[in-house]
C-alpha positions, -999 to 999 in steps of 0.1 A, spaced: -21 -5 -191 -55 8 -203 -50 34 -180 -23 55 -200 -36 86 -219 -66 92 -199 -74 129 -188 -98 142 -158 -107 175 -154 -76 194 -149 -49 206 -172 -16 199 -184 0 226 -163 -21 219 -133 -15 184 -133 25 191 -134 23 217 -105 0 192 -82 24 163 -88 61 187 -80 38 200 -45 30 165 -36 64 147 -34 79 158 -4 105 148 23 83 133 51 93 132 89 108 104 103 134 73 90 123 45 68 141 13 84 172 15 65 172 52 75 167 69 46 139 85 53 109 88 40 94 103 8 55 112 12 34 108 -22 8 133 -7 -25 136 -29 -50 135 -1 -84 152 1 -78 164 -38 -108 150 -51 -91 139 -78 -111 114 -97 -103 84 -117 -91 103 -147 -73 131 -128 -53 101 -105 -43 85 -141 -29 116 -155 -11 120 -119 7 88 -125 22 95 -158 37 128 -145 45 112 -110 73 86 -124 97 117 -138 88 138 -105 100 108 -82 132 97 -98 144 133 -99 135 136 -62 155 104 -53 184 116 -75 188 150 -61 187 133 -31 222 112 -37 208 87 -12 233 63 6 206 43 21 168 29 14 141 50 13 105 44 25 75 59 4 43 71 19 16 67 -4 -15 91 9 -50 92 -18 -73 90 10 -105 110 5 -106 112 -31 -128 97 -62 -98 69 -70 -114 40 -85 -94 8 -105 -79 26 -135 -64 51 -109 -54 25 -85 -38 3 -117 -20 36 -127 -1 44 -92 8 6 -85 24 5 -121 42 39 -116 57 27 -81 64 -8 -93 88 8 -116 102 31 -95 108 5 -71 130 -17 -96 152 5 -111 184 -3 -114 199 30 -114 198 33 -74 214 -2 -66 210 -13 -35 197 18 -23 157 11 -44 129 29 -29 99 8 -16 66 16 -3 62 13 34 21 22 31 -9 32 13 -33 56 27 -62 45 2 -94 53 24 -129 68 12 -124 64 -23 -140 44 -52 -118 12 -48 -137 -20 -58 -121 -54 -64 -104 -45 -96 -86 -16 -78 -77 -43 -48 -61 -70 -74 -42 -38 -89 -29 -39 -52 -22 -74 -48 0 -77 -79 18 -47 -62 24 -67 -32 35 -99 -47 59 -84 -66 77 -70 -37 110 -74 -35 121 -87 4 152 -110 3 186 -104 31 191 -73 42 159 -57 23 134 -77 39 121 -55 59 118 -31 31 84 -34 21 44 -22 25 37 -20 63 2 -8 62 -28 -13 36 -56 18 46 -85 10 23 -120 14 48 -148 30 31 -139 19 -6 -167 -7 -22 -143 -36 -23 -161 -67 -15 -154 -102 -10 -131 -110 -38 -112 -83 -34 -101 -90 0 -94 -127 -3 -70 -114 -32 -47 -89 -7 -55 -121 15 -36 -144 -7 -14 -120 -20 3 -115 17 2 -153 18 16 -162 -11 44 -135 -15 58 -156 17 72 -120 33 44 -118 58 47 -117 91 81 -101 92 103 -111 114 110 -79 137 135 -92 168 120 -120 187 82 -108 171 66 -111 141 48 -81 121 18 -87 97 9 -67 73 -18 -41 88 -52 -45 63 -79 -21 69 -111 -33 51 -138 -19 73 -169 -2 65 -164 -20 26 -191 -44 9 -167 -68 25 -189 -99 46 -164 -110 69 -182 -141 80 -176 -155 44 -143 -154 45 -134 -182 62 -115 -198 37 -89 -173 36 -86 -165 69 -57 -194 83 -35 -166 78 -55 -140 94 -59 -124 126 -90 -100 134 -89 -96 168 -65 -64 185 -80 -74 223 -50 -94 231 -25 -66 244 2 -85 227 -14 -82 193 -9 -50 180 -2 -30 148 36 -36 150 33 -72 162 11 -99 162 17 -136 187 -1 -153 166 21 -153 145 -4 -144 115 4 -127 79 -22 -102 74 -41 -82 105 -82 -72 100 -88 -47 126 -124 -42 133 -136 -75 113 -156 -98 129 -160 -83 162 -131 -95 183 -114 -133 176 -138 -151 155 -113 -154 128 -82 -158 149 -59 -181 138 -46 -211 161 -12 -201 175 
C-alpha cells in the first residue's frame, strides 16, 4: 500500500468535492437489479498522485452512497478513469479501495461488485495491469452471485506490454469464473489491450483461453461459441489466436 498518503496537485477540499460529484446513480440495472453506481472520474487529468488521494476519499464516499441507498438487491459499479494520467500507484489505489468495498460485511448478501473498468488512454503499464489482476482473482462469483462480477476490462492506449497482458490473461483463467455461463451461452470477459506495447504474436502461450477474433457473428461482446475466458478484440487481425472449439 505504498500508495497511501500521496498528494497531486489539488487540495484537500477539492479532492473531497471531485470524489462526492463523481459517485452517482447510473442508468440502467446491474443483473441482480440494483442498479448501477458509476465511479465517474473521466477526462479529469488527474494524475498518479491526484488518483491516489481520490482513493482514500472515495471508500467513505461509496459506503455512504450504498447505505443511503438501503439496497435490497446487488449493485453493479461502473468504474470510468479513461483519459487521464493514471499510472500503477493510482491503479493499486482504486483496486484496493473497491476490493474493500466489495467485501464488506455490512451489506450481506446485497455486496457491491464491479461490472467494468473504463481504464483507456492513461499511463497503465504492467505494474498497473497486475494491480488489476489481483482485483479480478479475488472476485467473489459462487451461486446466485456468479454473475456478479467485472464484465469488461477498457485498457487501449495505456503502455502495458507483454507481461501485463498474460497476467489479466491468467488471472481470468485461473479465477475459474470466466466464461460465464449466460442461458445456453457463455460470456468472456471483454479485454481491450489495443494500441498498447502489447506484441500479440508472442503471446501464444497464454492464448488457449483466448479468443481474438469478433468475425464470427456468433462471437460477440455478450457471448462467445468458442467457449473462451477472455475476448481480445482487435488483436491479431481476425482468428489467429482463436481457440479450438
Amino acid at each position: 500500500r505504498g500508495w497511501e498518503g500521496q498528494r497531486g496537485s489539488l487540495s484537500t477540499d477539492e479532492i473531497r468535492a471531485l470524489v462526492a460529484g463523481a459517485v452517482v446513480w447510473g442508468r440502467g440495472e446491474g443483473r441482480e437489479g440494483g442498479g448501477v453506481l458509476e465511479i465517474n472520474l473521466a477526462e479529469m487529468d488527474l494524475g498518479d498522485g491526484d488518483i491516489c488521494a481520490v482513493a482514500q476519499e472515495l471508500h467513505e464516499v461509496l459506503v455512504n452512497r450504498l447505505l443511503d441507498a438501503d439496497l435490497q438487491a446487488k449493485v453493479a459499479m461502473a468504474v470510468k478513469l479513461n483519459n487521464n494520467r493514471c499510472g500503477a500507484n493510482g491503479m493499486a489505489a482504486i483496486c484496493s479501495v473497491l476490493t474493500s468495498i466489495c467485501h464488506l460485511d455490512m451489506f450481506g448478501d446485497n455486496s457491491p461488485y464491479v461490472r467494468s473498468f473504463w481504464l483507456h488512454r492513461n499511463e497503465l503499464d504492467d505494474c498497473a495491469a497486475s494491480a488489476l489482476a489481483l482485483f479480478l482473482k479475488r472476485q467473489v462469483a459462487v451461486g446466485a452471485d456468479a454473475q456478479c462480477v467485472v464484465r469488461e476490462v477498457h485498457l487501449s492506449h495505456n503502455i502495458v506490454t507483454n507481461t501485463g497482458a498474460a497476467a489479466l490473461i491468467e488471472a481470468a483463467r485461473e479465477s475459474g469464473i470466466y466464461p460465464l455461463q449466460r442461458g445456453n451461452g457463455r460470456v468472456p470477459l471483454w479485454l481491450r489491450l489495443h494500441d498498447t506495447r502489447v506484441r500479440f504474436e508472442l503471446l501464444a502461450p497464454h492464448l488457449l483461453s483466448v479468443c481474438c477474433s469478433l468475425s464470427d457473428q456468433r462471437c460477440k461482446a455478450h457471448g462467445c461459441v468458442c467457449r473462451a475466458a477472455v475476448h481480445l478484440p482487435k488483436a491479431g487481425g481476425g482468428q489467429l489466436y482463436r481457440p479450438a472449439r
